[in-house]
C-alpha positions as CSV (number, residue, x, y, z in Angstrom):
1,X,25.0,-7.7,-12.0
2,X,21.4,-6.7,-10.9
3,X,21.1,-3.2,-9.5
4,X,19.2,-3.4,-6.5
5,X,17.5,-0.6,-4.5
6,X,15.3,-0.4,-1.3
7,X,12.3,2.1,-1.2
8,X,10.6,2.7,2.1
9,X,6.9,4.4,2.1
10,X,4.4,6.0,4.0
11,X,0.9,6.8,4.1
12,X,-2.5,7.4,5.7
13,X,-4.2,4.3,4.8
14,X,-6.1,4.1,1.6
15,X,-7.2,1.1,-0.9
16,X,-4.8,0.2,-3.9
17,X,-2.0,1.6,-2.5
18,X,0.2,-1.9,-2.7
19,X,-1.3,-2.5,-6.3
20,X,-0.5,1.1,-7.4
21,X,3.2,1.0,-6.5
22,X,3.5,-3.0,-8.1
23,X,1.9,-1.1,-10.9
24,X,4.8,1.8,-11.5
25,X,7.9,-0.6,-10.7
26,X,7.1,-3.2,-12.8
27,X,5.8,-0.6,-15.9
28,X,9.7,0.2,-15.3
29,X,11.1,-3.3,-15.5
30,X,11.5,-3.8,-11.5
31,X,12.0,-7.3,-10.0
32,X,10.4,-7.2,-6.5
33,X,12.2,-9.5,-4.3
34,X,10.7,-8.6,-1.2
35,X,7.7,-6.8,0.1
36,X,6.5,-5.8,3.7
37,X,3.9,-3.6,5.0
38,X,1.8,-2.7,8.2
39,X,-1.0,-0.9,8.7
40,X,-1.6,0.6,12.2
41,X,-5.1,1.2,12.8
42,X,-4.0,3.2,15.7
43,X,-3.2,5.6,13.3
44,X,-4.0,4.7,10.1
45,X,-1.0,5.1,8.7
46,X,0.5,2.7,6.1
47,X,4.1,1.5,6.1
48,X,5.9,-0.3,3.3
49,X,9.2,-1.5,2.6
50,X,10.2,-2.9,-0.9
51,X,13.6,-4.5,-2.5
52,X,13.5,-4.5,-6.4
53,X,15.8,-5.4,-9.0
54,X,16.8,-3.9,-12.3
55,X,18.4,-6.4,-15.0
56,X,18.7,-3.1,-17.0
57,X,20.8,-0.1,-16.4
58,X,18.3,1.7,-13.8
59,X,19.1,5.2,-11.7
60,X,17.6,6.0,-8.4
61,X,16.4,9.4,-10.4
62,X,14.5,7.0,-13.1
63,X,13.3,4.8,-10.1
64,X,12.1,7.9,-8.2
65,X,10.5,9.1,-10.9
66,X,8.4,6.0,-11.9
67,X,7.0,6.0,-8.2
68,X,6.2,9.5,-8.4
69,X,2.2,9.7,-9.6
70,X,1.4,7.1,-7.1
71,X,3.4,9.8,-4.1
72,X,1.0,12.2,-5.3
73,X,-1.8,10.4,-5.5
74,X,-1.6,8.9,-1.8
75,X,0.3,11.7,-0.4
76,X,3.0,9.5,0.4
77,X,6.6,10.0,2.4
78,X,9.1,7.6,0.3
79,X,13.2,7.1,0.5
80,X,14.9,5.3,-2.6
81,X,18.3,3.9,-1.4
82,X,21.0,2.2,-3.3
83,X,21.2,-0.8,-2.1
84,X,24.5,-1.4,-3.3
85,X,25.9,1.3,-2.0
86,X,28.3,0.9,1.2
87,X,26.7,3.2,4.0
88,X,29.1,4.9,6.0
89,X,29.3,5.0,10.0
90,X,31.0,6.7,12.9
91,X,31.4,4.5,16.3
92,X,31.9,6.6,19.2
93,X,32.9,4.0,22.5
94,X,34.2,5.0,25.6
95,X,36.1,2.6,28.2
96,X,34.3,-0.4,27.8
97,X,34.8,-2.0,23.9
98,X,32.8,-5.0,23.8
99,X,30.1,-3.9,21.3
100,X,32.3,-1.9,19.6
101,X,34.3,-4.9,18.7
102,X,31.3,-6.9,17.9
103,X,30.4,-4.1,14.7
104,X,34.0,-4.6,13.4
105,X,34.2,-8.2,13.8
106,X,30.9,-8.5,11.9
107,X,31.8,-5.8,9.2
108,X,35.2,-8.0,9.1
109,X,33.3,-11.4,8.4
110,X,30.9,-9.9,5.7
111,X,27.6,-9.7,7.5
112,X,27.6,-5.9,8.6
113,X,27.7,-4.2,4.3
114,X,29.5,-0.8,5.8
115,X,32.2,1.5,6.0
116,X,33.5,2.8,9.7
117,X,34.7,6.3,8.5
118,X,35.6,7.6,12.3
119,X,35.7,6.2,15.8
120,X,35.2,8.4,18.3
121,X,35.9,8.4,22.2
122,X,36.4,10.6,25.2
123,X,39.4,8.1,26.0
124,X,42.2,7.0,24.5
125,X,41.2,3.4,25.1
126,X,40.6,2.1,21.8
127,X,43.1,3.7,19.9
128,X,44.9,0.8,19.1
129,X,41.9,-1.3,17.9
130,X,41.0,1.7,15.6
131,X,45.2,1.9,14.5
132,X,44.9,-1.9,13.6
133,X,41.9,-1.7,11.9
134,X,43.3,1.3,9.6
135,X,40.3,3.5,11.0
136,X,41.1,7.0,11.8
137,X,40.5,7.6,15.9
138,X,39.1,11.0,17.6
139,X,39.5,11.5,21.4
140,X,36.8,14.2,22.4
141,X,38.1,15.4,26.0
142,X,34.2,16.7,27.1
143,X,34.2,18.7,29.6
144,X,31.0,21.3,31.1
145,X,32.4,24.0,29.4
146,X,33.3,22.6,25.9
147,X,30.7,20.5,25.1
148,X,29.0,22.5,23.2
149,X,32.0,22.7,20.8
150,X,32.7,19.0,21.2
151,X,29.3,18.7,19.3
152,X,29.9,21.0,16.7
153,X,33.0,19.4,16.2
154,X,31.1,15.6,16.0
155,X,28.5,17.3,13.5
156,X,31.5,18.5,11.3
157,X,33.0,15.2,11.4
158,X,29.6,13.5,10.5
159,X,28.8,15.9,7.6
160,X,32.4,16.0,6.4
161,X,32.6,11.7,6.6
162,X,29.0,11.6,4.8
163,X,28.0,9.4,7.8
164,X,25.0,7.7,6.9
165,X,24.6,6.3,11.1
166,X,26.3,7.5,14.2
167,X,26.8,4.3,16.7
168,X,26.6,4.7,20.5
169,X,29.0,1.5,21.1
170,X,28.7,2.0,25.2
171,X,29.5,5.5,24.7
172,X,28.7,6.9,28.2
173,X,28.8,10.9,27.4
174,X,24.9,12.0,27.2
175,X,23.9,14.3,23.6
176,X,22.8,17.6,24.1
177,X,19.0,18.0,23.3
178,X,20.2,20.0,20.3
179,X,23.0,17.6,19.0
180,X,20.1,14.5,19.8
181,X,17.6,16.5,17.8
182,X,19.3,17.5,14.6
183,X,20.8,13.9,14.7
184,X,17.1,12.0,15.2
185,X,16.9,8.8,13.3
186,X,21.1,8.9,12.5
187,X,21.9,7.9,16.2
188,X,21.5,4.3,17.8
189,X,22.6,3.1,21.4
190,X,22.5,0.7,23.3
191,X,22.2,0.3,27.3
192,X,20.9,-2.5,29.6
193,X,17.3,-3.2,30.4
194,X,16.5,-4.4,34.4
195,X,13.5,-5.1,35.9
196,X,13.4,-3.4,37.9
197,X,15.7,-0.4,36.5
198,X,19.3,0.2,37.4
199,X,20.8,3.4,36.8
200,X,24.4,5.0,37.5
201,X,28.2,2.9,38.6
202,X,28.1,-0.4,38.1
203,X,24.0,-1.4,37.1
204,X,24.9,-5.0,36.4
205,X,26.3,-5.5,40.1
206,X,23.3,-3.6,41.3
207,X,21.5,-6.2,39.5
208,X,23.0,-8.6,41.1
209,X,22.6,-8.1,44.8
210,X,18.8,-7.4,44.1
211,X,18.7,-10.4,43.1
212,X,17.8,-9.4,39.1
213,X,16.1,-13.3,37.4
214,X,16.3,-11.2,34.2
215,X,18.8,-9.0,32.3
216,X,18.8,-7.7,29.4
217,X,19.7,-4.8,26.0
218,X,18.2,-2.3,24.0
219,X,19.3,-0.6,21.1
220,X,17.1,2.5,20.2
221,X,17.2,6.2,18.8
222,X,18.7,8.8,20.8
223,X,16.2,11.4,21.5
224,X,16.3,14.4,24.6
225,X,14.7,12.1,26.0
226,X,17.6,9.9,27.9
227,X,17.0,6.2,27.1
228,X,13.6,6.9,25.9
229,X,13.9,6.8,22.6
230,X,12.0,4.3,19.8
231,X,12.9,1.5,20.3
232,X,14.8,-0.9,17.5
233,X,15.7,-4.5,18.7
234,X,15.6,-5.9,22.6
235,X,16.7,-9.1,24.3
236,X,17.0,-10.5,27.6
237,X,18.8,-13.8,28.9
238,X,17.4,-15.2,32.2
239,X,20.3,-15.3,35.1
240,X,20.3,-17.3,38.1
241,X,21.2,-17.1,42.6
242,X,24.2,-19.7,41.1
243,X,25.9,-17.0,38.9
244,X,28.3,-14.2,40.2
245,X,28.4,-10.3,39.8
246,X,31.1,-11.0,37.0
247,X,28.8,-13.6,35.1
248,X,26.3,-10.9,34.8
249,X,28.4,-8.3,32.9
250,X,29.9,-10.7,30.9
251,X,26.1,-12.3,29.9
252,X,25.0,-8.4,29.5
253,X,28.2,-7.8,27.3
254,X,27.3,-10.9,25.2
255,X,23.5,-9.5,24.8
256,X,24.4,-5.9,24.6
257,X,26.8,-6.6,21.8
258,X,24.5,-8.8,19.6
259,X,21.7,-6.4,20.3
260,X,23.4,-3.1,19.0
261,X,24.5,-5.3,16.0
262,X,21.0,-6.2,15.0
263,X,20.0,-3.2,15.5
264,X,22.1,-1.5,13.2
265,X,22.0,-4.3,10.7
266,X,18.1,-3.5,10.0
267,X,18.8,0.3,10.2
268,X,21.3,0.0,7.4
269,X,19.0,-1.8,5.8
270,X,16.0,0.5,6.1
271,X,14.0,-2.2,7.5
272,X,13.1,0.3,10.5
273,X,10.8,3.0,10.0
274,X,9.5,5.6,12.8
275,X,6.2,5.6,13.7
276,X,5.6,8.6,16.6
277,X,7.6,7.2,19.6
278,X,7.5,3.7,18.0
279,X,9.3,1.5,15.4
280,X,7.9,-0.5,12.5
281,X,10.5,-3.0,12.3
282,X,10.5,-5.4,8.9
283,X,12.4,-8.4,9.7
C-alpha cells in the first residue's frame, strides 16, 4: 500500500514557492494527489496544503528532510503528518448527547478515521453510551474551588492519551483562559448561532418567542475569548411561525451535530489552518 502523508505550509508570499516544494517532493519520488493554496493579500501570507504518495518505503523524517531547503529558503512554517495514522480524540459532553453521538456514529460507519481515547463529562449521563462503546468514561464534578485541578487533571489525561483533538460535544463547563490557551488549535466546540444572539437557559426557546426566521451552528477554536474563537464550519436552516419551541431544538440538534462533525473531519485532516483570528479552510 501507498504511504500517504499531508504537509501543511506557511509563508509571507513570495514567487516559486508552489514550484519549489513540487520540485523537492517529486526529486524524492512523491505522488501529489492533491494541492490547495491561498494567498491573503491582507496579509500576504501564503497557505498551502498538500497530500503526496510514496510507492516506496518513505519516513516522515526523509519527507521532512526533502522539504527542508525550500523551509529555509522561504522561511516557511510546515507540519508533516501521517496520514495513515489514526488520530486520537477526547469528547467531553455534558447532559445533552446529540453531537456526541453523531462523532461515534460516524467514527462507527467509517467516515470519521479516529480513535476516542476518553469521554469526558461533569455528569454521569453518558456513561452507558461510553460502557457500550468500550470507551473509558471520566465524570469531572467542577466546582469554583476545584477547577483549577479539574484542568490539570484534563491536561494529564490529554498528554497521557496522546490526544491529537479535544471535542466540545455540548460540553457546557467554560475553559479557564490558561487551560484555553495552552490547548489553542487542540480544542473545537460547537454552540448555536441566532440572529440576533441568545445567550444563557434555554437559547433555542428564546429563539422561538422572538420570533428567530433563522437558526443555526458553529464549530470553532476555543480561545479566552468565550465563543469568539476562529471559526471552522457554520450552517443555518431557515425555521418558520408554523413550527414549535420543540421543532427548533430538534432542527438546531440536527445542525449542531453535522456542524461539529464537519468540523472536526477537516481538522483531522489538516485541511484548517489559522490565520490571526481567522481560518483558511481547504475543502
Amino acid at each position: 500500500m501507498p504511504q500517504s502523508y499531508t504537509i501543511t505550509l506557511s509563508c509571507d508570499d513570495q514567487p516559486g514557492i508552489v514550484a519549489a516544494v513540487a520540485t523537492e517532493l517529486s526529486a524524492l519520488g512523491a505522488n501529489i494527489t492533491e494541492s490547495n493554496q491561498f494567498w491573503d493579500r491582507l496579509s500576504n501570507r501564503f497557505f498551502m496544503r498538500i497530500a503526496v504518495e510514496f510507492r516506496q518505503p518513505t519516513t516522515k523524517e526523509q519527507v521532512e528532510h526533502a522539504v527542508k531547503p525550500v523551509l529555509d529558503r522561504f522561511g516557511m512554517k510546515a507540519d508533516v503528518v501521517d496520514a495513515g495514522r489514526k488520530l486520537k480524540i477526547i469528547i467531553m459532553v455534558s447532559r445533552f448527547d446529540h453531537a456526541m453521538l453523531h462523532l461515534l456514529y460516524q467514527i462507527r460507519v467509517g467516515w470519521l478515521q479516529v480513535e476516542v481515547v476518553a469521554i469526558v463529562s461533569n455528569h454521569e449521563d453518558s456513561r452507558r453510551t461510553a460502557e457500550i462503546e468500550g470507551i473509558p468514561y471520566h465524570v469531572f464534578n467542577i466546582t469554583k474551588d476545584n477547577k483549577a485541578e479539574k484542568e490539570k487533571v484534563l491536561l494529564d489525561l490529554v498528554r497521557e492519551t496522546e490526544a491529537d483533538l479535544v471535542v466540545l460535544a455540548r460540553y457546557m463547563q467554560v475553559f479557564s483562559d490558561n487551560l484555553s490557551t495552552r490547548l489553542f488549535g487542540k480544542v473545537i466546540n460547537i454552540h448555536h448561532s441566532f440572529l440576533p444572539s441568545f445567550k444563557g437557559a434555554k437559547p433555542y426557546h428564546q429563539a422561538f418567542e422572538r420570533g428567530v426566521k433563522l437558526i443555526g451552528a458553529t464549530a470553532h477554536y476555543v480561545t479566552p475569548d468565550l465563543d469568539e474563537g476562529p471559526i471552522i464550519e457554520q450552517e443555518t436552516e431557515r425555521v418558520t411561525h408554523t413550527m414549535t419551541a420543540d421543532d427548533f431544538v430538534a432542527t438546531g440538534r440536527d445542525i449542531e451535530s453535522r456542524v461539529l462533525a464537519r468540523a472536526v473531519k477537516m481538522h483531522l485532516e489538516r485541511r484548517v489552518m489559522l490565520n490571526g483570528h481567522k481560518t483558511i479552510v481547504f475543502a
